[in-house]
N, C-alpha and C positions, 0 to 999 in steps of 0.2 A: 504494500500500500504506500501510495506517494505522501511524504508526509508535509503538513500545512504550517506553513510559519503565518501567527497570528501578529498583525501591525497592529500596533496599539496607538491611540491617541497619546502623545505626551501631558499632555492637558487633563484628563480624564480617569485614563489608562482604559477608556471603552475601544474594544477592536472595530476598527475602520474597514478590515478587509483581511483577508487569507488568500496569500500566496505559498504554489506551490512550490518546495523545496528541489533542488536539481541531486539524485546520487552521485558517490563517484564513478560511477560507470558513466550517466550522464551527462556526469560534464566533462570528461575527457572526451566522450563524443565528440561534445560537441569542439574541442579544441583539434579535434584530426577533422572536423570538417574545416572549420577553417585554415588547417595547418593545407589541405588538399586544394580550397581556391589558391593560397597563395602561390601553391607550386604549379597550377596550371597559369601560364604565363597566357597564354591565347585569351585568358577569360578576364584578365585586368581589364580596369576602366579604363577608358583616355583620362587626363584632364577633366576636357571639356562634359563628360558623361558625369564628373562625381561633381562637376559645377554644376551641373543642373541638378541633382539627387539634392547637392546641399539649399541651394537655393530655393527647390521646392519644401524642402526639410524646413527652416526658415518660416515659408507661409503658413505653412500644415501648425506649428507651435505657435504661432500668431493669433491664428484660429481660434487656438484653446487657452489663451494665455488667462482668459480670468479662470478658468477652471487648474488649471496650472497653478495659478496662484494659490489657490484656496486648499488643493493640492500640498501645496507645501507649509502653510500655518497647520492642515490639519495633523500631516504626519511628520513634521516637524518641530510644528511649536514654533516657525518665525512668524509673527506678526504681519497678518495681511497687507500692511501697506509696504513694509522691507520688502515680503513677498511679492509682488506687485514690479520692485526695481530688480530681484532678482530674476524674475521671466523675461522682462525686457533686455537685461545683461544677456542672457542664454542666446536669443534670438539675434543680440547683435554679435554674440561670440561664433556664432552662424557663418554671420555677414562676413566677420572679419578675416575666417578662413579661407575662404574662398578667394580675399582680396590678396591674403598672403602665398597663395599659392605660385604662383607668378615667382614670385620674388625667390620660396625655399627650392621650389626645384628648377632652379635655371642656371646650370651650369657656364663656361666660359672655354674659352682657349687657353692653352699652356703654351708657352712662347717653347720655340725649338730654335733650332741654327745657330745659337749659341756657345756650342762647343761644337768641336770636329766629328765625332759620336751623334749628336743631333742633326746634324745634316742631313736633310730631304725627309725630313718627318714632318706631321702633324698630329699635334695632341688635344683634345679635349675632354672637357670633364661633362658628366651627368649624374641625376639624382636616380636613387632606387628606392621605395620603402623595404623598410630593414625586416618586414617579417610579421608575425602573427604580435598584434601588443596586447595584454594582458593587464588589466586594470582594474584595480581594489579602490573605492571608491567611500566616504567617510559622510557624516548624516547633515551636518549643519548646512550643505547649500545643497540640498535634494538635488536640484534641475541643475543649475550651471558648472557643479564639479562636475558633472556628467559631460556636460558639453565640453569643459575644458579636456578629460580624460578622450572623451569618443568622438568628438569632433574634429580633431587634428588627425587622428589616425584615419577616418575616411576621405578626410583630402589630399592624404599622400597616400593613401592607395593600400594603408595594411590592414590586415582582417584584425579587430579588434573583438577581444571578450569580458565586458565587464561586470563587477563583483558589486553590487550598491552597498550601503550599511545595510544593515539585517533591520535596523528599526526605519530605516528611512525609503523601504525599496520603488514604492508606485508610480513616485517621478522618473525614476530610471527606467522602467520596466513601458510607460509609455510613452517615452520618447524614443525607446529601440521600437517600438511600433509603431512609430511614423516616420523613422527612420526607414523602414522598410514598405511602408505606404506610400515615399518619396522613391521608390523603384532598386534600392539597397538589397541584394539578394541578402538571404537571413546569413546562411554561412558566414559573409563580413562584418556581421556584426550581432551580434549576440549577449543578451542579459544571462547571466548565472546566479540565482537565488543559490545559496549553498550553506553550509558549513566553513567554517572558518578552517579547519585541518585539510577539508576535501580543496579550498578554495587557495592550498600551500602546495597542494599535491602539483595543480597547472600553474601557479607562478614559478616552481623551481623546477620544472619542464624543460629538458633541454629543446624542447619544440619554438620557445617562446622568443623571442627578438628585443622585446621591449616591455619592462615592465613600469606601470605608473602607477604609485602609491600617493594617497591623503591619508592623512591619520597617525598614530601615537606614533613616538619616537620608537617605542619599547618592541613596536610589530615591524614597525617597518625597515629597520636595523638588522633585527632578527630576520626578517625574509630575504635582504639583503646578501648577509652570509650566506645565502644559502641559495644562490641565481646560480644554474649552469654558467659553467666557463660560455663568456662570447656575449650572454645573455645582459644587455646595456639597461638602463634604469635612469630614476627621479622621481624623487623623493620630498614630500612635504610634509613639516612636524608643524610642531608650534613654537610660540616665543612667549617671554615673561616681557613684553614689549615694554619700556621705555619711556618715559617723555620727562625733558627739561622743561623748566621753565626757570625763565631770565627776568629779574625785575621789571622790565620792561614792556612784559608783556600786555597784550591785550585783551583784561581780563571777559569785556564783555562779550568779543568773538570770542573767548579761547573758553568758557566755562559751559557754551553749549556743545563745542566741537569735542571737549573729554567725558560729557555726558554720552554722547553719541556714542564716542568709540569704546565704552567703556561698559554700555549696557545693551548697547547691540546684540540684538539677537541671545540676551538676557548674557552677555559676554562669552557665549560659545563662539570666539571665531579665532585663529590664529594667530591673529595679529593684533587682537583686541588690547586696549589699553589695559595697565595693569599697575604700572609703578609709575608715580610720577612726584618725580624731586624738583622739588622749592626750596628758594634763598629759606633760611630759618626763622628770618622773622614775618614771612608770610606762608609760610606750609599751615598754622591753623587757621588765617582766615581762608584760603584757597580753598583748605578740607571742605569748612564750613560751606562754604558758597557751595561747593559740590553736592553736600549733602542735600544743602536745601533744595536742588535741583532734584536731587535723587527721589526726593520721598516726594517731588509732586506728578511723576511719574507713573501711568496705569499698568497696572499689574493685572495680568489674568490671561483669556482664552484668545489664543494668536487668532483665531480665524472670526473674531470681531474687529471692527474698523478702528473704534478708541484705543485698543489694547498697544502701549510700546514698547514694552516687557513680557515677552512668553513664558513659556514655562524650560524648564530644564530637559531632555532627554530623558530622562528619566528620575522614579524618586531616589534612586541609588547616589544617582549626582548630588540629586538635596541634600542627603545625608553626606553626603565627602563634602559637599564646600560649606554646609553649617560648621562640621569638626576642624574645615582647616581654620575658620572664621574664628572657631571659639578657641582653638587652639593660640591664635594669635593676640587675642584677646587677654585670657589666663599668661599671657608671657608678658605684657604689658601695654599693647596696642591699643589706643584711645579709638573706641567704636563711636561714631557720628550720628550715624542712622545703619537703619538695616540688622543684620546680624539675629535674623530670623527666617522660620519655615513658615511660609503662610499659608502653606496645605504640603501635601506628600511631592505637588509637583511641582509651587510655586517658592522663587527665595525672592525675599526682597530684598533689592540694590543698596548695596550696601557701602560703605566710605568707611576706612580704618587712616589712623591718622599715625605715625610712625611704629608700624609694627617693625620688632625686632628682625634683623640682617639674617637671621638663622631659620625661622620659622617658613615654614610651605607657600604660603601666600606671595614671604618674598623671592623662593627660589624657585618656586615650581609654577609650569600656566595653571590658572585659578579655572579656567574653563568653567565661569560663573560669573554673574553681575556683581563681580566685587572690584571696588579703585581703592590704591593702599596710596596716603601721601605721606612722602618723606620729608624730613627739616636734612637741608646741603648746608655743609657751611660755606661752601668755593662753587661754582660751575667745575674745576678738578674733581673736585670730590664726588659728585653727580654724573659726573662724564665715568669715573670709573668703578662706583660701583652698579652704573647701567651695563659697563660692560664686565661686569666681573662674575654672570654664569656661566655655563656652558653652551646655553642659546642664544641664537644670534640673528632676529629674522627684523622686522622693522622696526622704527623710533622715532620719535620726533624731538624738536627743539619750538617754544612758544618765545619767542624775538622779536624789535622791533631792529635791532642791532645787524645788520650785515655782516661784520667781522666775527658778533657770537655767533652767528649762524651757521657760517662757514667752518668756523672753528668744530661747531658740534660735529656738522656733514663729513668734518676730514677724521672726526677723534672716537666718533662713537663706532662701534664695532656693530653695524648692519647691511642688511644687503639693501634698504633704502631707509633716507632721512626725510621723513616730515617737515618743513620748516612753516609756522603757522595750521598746523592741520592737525587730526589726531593718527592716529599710529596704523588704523586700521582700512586709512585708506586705499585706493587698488582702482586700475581700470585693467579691460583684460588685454591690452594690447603691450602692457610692459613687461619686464622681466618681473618674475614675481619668485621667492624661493629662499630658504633661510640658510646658513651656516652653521660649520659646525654640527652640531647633534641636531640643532632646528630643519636640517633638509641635507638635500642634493640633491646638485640640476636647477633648472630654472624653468618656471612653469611660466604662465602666458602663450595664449593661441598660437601665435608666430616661433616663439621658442619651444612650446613640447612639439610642433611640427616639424622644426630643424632636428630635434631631437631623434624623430621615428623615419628619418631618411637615413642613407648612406652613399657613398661618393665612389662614382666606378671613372675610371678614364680611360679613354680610347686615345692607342698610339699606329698613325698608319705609316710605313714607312716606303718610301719610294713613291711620294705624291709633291 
C-alpha cells in the first residue's frame, strides 16, 4: 500500500491534503528515467523549444497566482500578502531564465596561431548541460525555491528531480504540473515526495550531475560528503545575519526596515535579521523603538489579509525558540516585549536587549521572530564580533556616512552588505549564497544556470 504523507496547516495543524509518498524503488525509477532522456541526445530540446515551454510555464503560474498565493500562507504559514510578492518573484524568476539563456550558453573562439603548434587551427568553445540535477528543496519559500532549484535546470536543458520539504510539498508538486502542461515531457522533470534516507539514496547516485541543496547546514554538509566522485553541487545554509548601526543613522527609515527583516515570514528566512549592534549609549532606546514596533504587529492565520506574522512551521519550532529565548533570558538578556507562546503554533516577536556572547540566540540562526540588540563600544568592536561565527551569508550597515559604509562593505565578513536596508534583502537576479558553513556556490537564476552547464571545445585543424 502507497503510503500518504499528511500536510498539515502550520497554523492549525488541520490536514490540508495527503500526498502520496514515492518508495525507493520508485524513485530510483524514476531517476533512470531521466538519467535515459539525458543520454538520448536526439531527444534534447533546442533552445528555442525550452523558451517556449518556459514562457508558457510563466503564463500557466500567472493564471493561478492568487491560488498560488493562498497556497502558500496555507501550507506554509507566510502571510498572504508576503505571499502574494513571492508568486510574483516565481513568475519573474521564469522571465528571467529565459533572458539569461542567451548569455550562459554562448560560447566564443579561442584565438590559435599563436605558437608554431597552433598553426592552421581553429578552436571554439560551447555549452552542455552537465546531466540529470537532483534537488532537495526547504519549506519557507514553497513556490520560488522551486523555481530557483527547477527552473535553471530546464533552461539549460538537464533532466531535473526535485525533493520539496515534507511539510511544504503542494507548491512544488503543482508547479511540476504545469510544468508539464507547458509541453515538458515528465521524465525532465519530476517531483519526488519521499523519505529523507530514500531521498540520500538519489543524491549520492553516481547517476546525478548536479546537486542543489536549501536547508540546515547539518544535512547539507552531510550529503555533501557523500556526492559521487564528478558529482558538482551548491549549497545554501543560513546566517546569524548582522546589522551595524552608526550614530548616524536614520532612525525613522531604519526602524521599519529591521522590523521587516526581522519578523519576516515570522523570521524563518536565511538571511533574516538577527543581531544588531549599536553605539552603547543608544542600543536601549533603538531596542525600545523596536519593541514598540514589534508588539503593534498582527499575529495569527497567514492566509488572512491583516495577518504580518504567521505562525512557525511547526509547534516543535515554538518550543526551541521559546527555550533558546528563555535561555537567554535566565543568562541575563533584558526581554522588551515578546518572549512568549501565544498558542502551540504562534510566538510572539520578540526584542532581547544585550543577551550574552555565548548563549544560542547569539551564535546560532534563531529561525524565529526574535531581534537581539547589542551595546558596541567602537564600530571595531561591532564589525568583529559580527564576524566572529562561523556563518557568513548577509549584513548590513545603517549610515548616513560614506566612509562608515564603505568601511563596513570592505570589513564585515559576507557575501553581501546592506548599506541602509535590512539584511534580508534579495532580488533573484544576483549572486545570492553564504560562506563558510553558511553555503556553497552561489545561487540566483543566472548563476545556479552557469552552474548546471559544462564547457566542451572544438579544435579543427587544417582549416
Amino acid at each position: 500500500m502507497t503510503r500518504q504523507l499528511e500536510v498539515q496547516s502550520p497554523f492549525d495543524q488541520s490536514v490540508i491534503a495527503t500526498v502520496p509518498m514515492k518508495s525507493k524503488a520508485e524513485a530510483h525509477a524514476m531517476l533512470d528515467r531521466a538519467v535515459a532522456a539525458f543520454k538520448d541526445r536526439d531527444g534534447w530540446l533546442e533552445p528555442h523549444e525550452r523558451i517556449g515551454i518556459l514562457e508558457k510555464l510563466a503564463g500557466l503560474v500567472e493564471a493561478e497566482a492568487d491560488d498560488f498565493a493562498l497556497l502558500i500562507a496555507r501550507e506554509g504559514g507566510k502571510p498572504l500578502a508576503d505571499a502574494k510578492v513571492e508568486v510574483a518573484r516565481a513568475i519573474d524568476g521564469i522571465g528571467l531564465a529565459v533572458k539569461e539563456l542567451a548569455h550562459i550558453m554562448r560560447g566564443e573562439e579561442i584565438p590559435m596561431g599563436h605558437t608554431a603548434a597552433s598553426v592552421g587551427r581553429k578552436a571554439f568553445t560551447s555549452y552542455e548541460p552537465i546531466g540529470v540535477v537532483m534537488a532537495v528543496s526547504a519549506f519557507n519559500h514553497p513556490l520560488n525555491l522551486i523555481v530557483h532549484q527547477v527552473v535553471p535546470a530546464i533552461a539549460v536543458g538537464c533532466p531535473v528531480i526535485i525533493k520539496p520539504a515534507s511539510t511544504t510539498p503542494l507548491n512544488c508538486l503543482r508547479f511540476v504540473e504545469l510544468v508539464h502542461k507547458a509541453g515538458l515531457r515528465e521524465e525532465w522533470c519530476q517531483a519526488c515526495v519521499c523519505d529523507n534516507d530514500i531521498a540520500e539514496t538519489l543524491v549520492t547516485s553516481d547517476k546525478i550531475g548536479f546537486f542543489t541543496f536549501i536547508g540546515s547546514a547539518r544535512v547539507g554538509w552531510g550529503l555533501k560528503s557523500k556526492l559521487a566522485p564528478g558529482t558538482r553541487c551548491a549549497m545554501e545554509h543560513g546566517g546569524v545575519a548582522p546589522v551595524i548601526v552608526e550614530d548616524d543613522a536614520d532612525w525613522d527609515a531604519m526602524i521599519p526596515k529591521l522590523l521587516k527583516g526581522g519578523f519576516y515570514h515570522a523570521g524563518q528566512v536565511c538571511v533574516s535579521v538577527q543581531r544588531i549592534f549599536a553605539p552603547a549609549g543608544e542600543a536601549r532606546k533603538l531596542a525600545e523603538a523596536l519593541a514598540a514596533g514589534a508588539q503593534t504587529l498582527k499575529v495569527g492565520d497567514a492566509a488572512l489579509d491583516e495577518t504580518e506574522v504567521g505562525p512557525l512551521i511547526s509547534p516543535r519550532e515554538v518550543t526551541r525558540v521559546h527555550e533558546w529565548v528563555q535561555e537567554a533570558v535566565e543568562a541575563g538578556a533584558e526581554l522588551l516585549c515578546g518572549g512568549e507562546k501565544l498558542s502551540d503554533t504562534l510566538y510572539a516577536p520578540t526584542v532581547l536587549l544585550d543577551p550574552p556572547d555565548d548563549v544560542r540566540v547569539s551564535t546560532q540562526e534563531v529561525f524565529g521572530p526574535v531581534l537581539c540588540v547589542y551595546s558596541a563600544v567602537s564600530r571595531d568592536q561591532a564589525i568583529e564580533k559580527a564576524n566572529g561565527l562561523d556563518v557568513a551569508f548577509q549584513a548590513a550597515v545603517f549610515t548616513q556616512d560614506i566612509g562608515a559604509a564603505y568601511d563596513c562593505i570592505d570589513r564585515l565578513d559576507a557575501t553581501a552588505v546592506m548599506v541602509n536596508d535590512h539584511t534580508a534583502f534579495r532580488v533573484d537576479w544576483m549572486p545570492f549564497g553564504g560562506r563558510r558553513a553558511s553555503g556553497y556556490g552561489m545561487g540566483g537564476i543566472g548563476y545556479t544556470m552557469h552552474d548546471m552547464v559544462q564547457l566542451k571545445m572544438a579544435v579543427w585543424n587544417g582549416i
